[in-house]
VOGU-3710 file (C-alpha; in Angstrom, 3 decimals, decimal comma):
1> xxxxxxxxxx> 39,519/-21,917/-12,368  39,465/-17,970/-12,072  35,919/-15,988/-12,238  35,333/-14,916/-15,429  32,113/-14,874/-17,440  32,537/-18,634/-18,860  33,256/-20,102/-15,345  30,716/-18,023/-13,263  27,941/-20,100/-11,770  25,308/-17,838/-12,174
11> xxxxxxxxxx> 24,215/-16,443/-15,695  23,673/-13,281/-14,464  27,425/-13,071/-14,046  28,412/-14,769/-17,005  26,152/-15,694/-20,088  24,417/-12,879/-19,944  27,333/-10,888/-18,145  27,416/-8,167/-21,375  24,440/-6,841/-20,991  23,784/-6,371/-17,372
21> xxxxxxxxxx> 27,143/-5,112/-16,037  25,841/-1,606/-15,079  24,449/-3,448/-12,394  27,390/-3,908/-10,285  26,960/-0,030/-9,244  23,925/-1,095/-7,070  23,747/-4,470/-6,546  27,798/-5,936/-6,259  29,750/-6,731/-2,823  31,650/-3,045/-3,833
31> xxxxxxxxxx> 27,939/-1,194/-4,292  27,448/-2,538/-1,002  30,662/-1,243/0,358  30,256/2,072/-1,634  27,059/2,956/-0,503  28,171/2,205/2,983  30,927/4,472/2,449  28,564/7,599/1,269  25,580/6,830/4,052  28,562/6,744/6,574
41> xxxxxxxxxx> 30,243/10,236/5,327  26,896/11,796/5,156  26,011/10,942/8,485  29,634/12,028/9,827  28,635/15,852/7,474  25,423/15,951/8,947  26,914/15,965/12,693  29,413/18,638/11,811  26,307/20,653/10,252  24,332/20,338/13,532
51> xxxxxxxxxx> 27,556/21,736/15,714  28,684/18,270/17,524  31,784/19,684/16,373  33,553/21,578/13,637  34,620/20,426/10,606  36,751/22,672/8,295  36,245/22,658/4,295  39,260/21,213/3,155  38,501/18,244/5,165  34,819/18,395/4,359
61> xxxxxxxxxx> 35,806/18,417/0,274  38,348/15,871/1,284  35,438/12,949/2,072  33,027/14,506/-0,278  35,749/13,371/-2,794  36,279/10,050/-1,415  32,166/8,849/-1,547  32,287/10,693/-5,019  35,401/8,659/-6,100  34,990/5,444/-4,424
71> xxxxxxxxxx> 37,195/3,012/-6,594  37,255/-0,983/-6,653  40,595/-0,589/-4,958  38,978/1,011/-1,878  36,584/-1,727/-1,974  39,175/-4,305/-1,831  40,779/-2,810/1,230  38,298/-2,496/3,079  37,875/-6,349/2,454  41,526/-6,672/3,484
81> xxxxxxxxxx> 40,280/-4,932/6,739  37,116/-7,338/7,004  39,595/-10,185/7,069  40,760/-9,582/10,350  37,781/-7,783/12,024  35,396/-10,340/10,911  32,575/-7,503/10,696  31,918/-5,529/7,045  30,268/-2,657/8,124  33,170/-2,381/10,957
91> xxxxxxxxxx> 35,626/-2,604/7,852  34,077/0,223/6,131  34,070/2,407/9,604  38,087/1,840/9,952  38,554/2,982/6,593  36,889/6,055/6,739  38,924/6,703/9,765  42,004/5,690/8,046  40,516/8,422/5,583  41,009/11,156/8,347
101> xxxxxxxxxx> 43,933/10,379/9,568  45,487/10,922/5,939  43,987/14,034/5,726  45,268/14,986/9,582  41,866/15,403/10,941  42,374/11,986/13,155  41,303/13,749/15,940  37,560/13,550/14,847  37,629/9,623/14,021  35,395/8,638/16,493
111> xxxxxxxxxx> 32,249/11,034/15,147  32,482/8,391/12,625  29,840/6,029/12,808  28,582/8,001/16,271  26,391/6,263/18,113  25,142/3,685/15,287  24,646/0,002/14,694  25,533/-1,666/11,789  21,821/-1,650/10,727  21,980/1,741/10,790
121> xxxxxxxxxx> 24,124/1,539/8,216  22,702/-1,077/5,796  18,916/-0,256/6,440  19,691/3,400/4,856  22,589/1,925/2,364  20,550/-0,783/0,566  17,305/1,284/0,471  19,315/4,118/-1,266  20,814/2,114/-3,338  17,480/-0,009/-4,161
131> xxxxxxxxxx> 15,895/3,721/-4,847  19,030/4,432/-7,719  18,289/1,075/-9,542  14,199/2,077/-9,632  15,013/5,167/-10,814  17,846/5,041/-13,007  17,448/1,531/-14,360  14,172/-0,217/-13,868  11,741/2,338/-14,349  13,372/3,837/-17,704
141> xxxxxxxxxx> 13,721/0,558/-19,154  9,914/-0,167/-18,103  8,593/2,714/-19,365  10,534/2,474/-22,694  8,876/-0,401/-23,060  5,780/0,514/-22,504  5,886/3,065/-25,100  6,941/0,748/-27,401  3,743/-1,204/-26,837  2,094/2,410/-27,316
151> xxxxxxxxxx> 4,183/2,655/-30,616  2,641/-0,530/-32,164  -0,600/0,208/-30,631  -0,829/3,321/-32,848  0,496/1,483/-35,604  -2,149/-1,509/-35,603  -4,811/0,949/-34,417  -7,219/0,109/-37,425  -6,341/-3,966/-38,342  -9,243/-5,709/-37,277
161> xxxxxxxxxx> -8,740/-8,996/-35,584  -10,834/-11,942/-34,404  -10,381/-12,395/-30,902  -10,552/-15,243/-29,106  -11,627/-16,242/-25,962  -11,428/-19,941/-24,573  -9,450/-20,492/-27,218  -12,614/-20,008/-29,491  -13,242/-17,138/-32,214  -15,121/-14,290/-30,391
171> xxxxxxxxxx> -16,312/-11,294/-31,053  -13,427/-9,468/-33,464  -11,071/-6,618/-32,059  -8,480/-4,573/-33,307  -4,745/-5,246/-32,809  -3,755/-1,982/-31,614  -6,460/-2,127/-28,949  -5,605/-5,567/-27,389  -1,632/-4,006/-27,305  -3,672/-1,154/-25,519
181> xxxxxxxxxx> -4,569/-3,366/-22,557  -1,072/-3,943/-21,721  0,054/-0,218/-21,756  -2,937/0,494/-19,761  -1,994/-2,269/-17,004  2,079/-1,132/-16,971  1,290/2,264/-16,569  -1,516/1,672/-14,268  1,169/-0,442/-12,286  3,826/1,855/-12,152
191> xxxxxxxxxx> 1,372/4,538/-10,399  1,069/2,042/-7,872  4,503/1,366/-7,494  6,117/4,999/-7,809  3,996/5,660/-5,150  5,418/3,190/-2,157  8,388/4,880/-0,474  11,487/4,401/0,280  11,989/3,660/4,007  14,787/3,379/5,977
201> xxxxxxxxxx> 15,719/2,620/9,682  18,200/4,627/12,024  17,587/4,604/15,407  20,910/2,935/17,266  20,828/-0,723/18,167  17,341/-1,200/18,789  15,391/1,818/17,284  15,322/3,618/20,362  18,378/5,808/19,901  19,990/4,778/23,113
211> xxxxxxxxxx> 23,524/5,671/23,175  22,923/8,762/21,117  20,250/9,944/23,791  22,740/9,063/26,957  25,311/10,910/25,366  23,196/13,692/24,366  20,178/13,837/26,050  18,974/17,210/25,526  18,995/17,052/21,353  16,010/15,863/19,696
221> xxxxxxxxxx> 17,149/12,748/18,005  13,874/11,578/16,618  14,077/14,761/14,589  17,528/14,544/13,712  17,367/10,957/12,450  14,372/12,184/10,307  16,433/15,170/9,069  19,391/12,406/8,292  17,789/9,974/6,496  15,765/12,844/4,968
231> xxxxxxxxxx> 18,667/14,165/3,321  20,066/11,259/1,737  16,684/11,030/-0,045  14,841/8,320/2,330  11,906/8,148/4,608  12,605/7,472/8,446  10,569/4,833/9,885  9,961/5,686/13,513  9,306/2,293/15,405  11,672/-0,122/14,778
241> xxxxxxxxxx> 13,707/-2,982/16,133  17,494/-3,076/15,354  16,126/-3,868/11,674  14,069/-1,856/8,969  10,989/-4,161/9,211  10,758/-4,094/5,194  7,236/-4,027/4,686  7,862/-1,323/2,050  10,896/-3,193/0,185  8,379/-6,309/-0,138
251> xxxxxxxxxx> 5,565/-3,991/-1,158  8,100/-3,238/-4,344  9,205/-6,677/-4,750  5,226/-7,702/-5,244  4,962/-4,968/-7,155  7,619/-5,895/-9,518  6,105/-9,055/-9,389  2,613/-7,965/-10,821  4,086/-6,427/-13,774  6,356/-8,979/-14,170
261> xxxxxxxxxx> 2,778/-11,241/-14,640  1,854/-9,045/-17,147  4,850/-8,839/-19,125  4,233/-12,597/-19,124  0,954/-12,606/-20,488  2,427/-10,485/-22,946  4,886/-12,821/-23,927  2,182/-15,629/-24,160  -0,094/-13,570/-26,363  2,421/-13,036/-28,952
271> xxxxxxxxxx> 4,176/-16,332/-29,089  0,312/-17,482/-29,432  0,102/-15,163/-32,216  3,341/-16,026/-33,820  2,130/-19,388/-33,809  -0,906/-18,727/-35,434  1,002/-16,489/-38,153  -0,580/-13,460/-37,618  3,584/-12,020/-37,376  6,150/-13,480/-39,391
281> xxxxxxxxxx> 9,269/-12,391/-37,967  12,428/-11,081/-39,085  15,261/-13,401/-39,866  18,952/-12,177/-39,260  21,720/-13,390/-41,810  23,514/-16,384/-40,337  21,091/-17,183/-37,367  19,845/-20,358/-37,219  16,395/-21,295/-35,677  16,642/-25,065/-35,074
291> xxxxxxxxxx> 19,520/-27,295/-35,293  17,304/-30,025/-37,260  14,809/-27,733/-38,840  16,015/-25,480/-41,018  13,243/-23,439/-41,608  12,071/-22,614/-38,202  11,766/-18,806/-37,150  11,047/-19,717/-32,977  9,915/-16,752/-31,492  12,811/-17,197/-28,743
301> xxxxxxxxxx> 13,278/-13,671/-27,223  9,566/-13,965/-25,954  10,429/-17,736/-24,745  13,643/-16,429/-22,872  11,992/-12,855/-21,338  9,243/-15,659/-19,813  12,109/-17,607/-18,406  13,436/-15,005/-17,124  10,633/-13,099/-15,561  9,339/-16,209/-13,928
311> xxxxxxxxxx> 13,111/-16,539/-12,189  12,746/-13,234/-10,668  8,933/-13,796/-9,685  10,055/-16,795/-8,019  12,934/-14,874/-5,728  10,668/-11,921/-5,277  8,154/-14,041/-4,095  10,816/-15,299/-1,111  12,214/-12,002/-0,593  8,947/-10,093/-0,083
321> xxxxxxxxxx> 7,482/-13,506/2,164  11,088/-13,584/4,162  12,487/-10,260/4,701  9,452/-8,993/6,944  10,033/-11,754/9,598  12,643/-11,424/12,318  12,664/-13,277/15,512  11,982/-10,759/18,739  14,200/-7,355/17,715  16,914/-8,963/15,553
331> xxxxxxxxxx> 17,873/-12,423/13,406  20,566/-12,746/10,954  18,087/-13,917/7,940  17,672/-10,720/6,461  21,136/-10,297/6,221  22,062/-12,947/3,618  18,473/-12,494/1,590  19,134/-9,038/0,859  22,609/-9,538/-0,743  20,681/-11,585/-3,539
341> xxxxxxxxxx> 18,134/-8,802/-4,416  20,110/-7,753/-6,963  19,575/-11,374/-8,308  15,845/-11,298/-10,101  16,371/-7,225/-10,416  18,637/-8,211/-13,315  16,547/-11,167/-14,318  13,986/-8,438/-15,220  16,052/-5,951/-16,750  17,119/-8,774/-18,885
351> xxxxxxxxxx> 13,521/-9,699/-19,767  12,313/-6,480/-20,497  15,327/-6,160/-23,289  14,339/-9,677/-24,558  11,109/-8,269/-25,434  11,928/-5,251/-26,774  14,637/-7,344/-29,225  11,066/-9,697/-29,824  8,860/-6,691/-30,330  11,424/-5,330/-32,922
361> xxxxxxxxxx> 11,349/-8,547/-34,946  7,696/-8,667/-35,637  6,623/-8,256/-39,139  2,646/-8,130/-39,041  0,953/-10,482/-41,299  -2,770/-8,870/-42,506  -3,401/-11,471/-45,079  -3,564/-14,419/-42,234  -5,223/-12,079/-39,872  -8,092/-11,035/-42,586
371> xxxxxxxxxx> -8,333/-15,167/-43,842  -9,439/-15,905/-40,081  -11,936/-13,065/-39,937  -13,082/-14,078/-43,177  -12,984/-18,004/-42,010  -14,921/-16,867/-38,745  -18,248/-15,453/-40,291  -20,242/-16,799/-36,967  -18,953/-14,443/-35,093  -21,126/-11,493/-36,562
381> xxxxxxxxxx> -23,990/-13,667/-35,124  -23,827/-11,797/-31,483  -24,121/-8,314/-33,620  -27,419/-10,459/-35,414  -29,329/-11,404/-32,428  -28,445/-8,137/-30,493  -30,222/-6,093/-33,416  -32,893/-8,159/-33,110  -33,590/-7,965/-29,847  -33,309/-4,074/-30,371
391> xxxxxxxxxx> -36,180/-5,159/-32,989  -38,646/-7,168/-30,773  -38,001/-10,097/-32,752  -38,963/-13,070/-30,891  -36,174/-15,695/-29,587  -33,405/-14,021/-32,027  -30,541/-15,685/-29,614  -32,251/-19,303/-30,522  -32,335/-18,772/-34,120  -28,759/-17,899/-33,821
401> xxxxxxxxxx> -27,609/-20,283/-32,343  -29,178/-22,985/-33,937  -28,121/-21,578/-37,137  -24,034/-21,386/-35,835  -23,007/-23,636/-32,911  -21,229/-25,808/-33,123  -21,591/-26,021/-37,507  -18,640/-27,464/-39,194  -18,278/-24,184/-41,363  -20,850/-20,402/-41,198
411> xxxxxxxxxx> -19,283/-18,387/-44,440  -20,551/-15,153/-45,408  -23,264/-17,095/-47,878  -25,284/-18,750/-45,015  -25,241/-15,704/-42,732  -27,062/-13,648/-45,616  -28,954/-16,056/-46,138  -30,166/-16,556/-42,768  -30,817/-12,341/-42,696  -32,660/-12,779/-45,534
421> xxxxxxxxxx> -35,273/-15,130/-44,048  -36,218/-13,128/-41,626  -39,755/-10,874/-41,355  -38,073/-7,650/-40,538  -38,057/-4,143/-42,264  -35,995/-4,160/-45,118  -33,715/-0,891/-43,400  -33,109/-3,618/-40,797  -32,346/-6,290/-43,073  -29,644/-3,823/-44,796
431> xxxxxxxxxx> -28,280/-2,939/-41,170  -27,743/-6,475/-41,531  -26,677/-7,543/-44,090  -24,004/-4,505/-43,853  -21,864/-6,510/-40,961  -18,739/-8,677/-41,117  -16,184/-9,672/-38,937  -13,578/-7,159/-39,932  -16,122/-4,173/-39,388  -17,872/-5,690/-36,145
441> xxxxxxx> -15,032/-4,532/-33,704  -17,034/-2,065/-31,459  -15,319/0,696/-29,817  -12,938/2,206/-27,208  -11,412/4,904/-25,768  -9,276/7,054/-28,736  -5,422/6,790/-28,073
//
């Protein structure tokens, strides 16, 4: 059978092929080539800038145009070239040199990949192109979501909640606050993560710049691979093998990973709250939620972004463990790995619009939410004892908890009760008698 998105193995490819194609401009066997192409050119510019030999503007404008337009049919012959060489990157060199010859300016072919390994090549290619999928794709579509979760926090600012810890009614909250939390940790994350650079290696076939320094030994190529790489928008790492040693690509893949944990919690929380129908959610004309049960509503964008999330987590988790071994100055094993990074990149993106199609959906139900506060009145008893400790009362946790654990039912009638019972000033007894779950929610920081 022909690929196409009912035969393709992966889901990434074909289920869910709609709405992550945009990723084949950083992550496909042509965004591969592509970027090769434009790390390649740029190189082959920034020789003719620095006087290794001159380059006229018609020629210049000439490759400018061919990174700028770099077509799937370009792709494909260079994979028509890779046939017979047997070497990709090598493929992509020929073809920029095919490049000058049909622009007459074969004469300067061999400036074209100058003194570099492949890994030259790759090491500043995927890193750029890695640094275009942040920034144009992951880190939009994060923090769109994360003021989303702002949006609803603002909204449920003031519905009081019980909480729960253990399982077990605590202390009450308020919704917008606990949706708080998660905006905090996201954007707390991304500082973290915005913050790791983007490193690259180019150095010649083991870091040291060897051929380029024989050929030319009185430039200063340590600065001039800076100034490169520089200019393309990377970092240079100075002391390499013939690989970038990754450290800083698996310092983003565990930090993808982190907020990928959260975004899971997330997911938990609310399915926990569906369940517990604090939101109903909203049904969409012809959708069906169970083929047995009609009436099911099953919270399944939340079920499929925690799928999804824990896919990528789990190929993160290689890549970032892998990709930072190599035997002695070079192994193949990077090689392979980092074609598939692409792979739980999209698994995100696809999460993170899972949730946002979940978070749309909810329909906030204060009746339910109230019933359990009301339901919970024990809870008030840590607001109780705490006053009367204030008060010097003797053993106030005891007679709290002898009054609530573990009782079959505390309603609003036995906790005023209990209040009233006890030898204290009647201002305290009104302080008192004044608390219930849905006002006992404390405080925090305004948003």
């Amino acid at each position: 059978m022909e690929l196409q998105s009912l035969t393709a193995i992966s889901p990434i490819d074909g289920r869910y092929r709609n709405q992550l194609q945009q990723l084949d401009e950083y992550f496909s066997e042509y965004a591969l080539m592509k970027y090769r192409v434009i790390v390649e050119i740029e190189y082959f510019l920034f020789l003719a800038d620095n006087r290794f030999f001159k380059l006229n503007a018609r020629v210049r404008n000439f490759l400018k145009e061919v990174a700028a337009n770099f077509s799937p049919d370009d792709a494909a012959t260079i994979k028509e070239t890779e046939k017979i060489t047997n070497h990709d990157v090598k493929a992509v060199e020929y073809f920029i040199k095919s490049k000058l010859d049909a622009c007459d300016a074969g004469q300067l072919k061999e400036w074209v990949h100058f003194g570099l390994t492949s890994q030259d090549i790759n090491n500043t290619s995927i890193p750029l192109s890695w640094k275009h999928a942040m920034e144009y794709e992951y880190l939009p579509a994060l923090l769109n979501l994360n003021n989303q979760f702002r949006t609803l926090a603002e909204e449920w600012r003031d519905i009081p909640m019980l909480a729960r810890t253990h399982g077990q009614p605590a202390s009450p909250t308020r919704l917008g606050k606990e949706m708080m939390v998660f905006v905090e940790r996201i954007s707390n994350q991304i500082d973290q993560l915005i913050n790791v650079p983007y490193l690259a290696k180019f150095g010649g076939a083991t870091g040291n710049f060897n051929a380029h320094h024989v050929a030319y030994p009185k430039k200063n190529w340590v600065a001039l691979g800076n100034s490169f790489v520089e200019s393309i928008g990377l970092q240079r790492q100075q002391f390499t093998t013939q690989i970038e040693h990754y450290d800083n690509l698996a310092a983003h893949f565990d930090g993808l990973k982190r907020i990928n944990n959260i975004l899971i919690d997330l997911c938990r929380d609310i399915w926990t709250y569906i369940s517990m129908d604090y939101f109903k959610q909203k049904t969409k004309k012809g959708e069906i939620g169970s083929s047995a049960m009609p009436h099911k509503v099953n919270p399944i964008d939340f079920e499929n972004a925690e799928g999804n999330l824990g896919m990528a987590n789990a190929l993160l988790e290689h890549l970032s463990a892998k990709l930072p071994i190599s035997r002695l100055q070079r192994d193949l094993t990077d090689s392979t790995v980092l074609r598939n990074i692409g792979v739980p990149f999209a698994h995100i993106i696809l999460a993170i619009r899972s949730i946002e199609k979940g978070l749309g959906k909810l329909v906030l139900n204060e009746k339910k939410i109230n019933d359990d506060l009301e339901n919970n009145w024990a809870v008030v008893a840590e607001a109780i004892q705490t006053i009367l400790r204030r008060e010097n009362y003797p053993n106030p946790y005891e007679a709290l908890k002898d009054l609530t654990r573990g009782k079959a039912a505390i309603d609003k009638k036995a906790i005023h009760a209990f209040i009233r019972t006890l030898k204290v000033d009647a201002a305290v007894k009104k302080e008192l008698l004044a608390i219930s779950p849905s006002n006992y929610t404390g405080v925090s920081p305004d948003f």
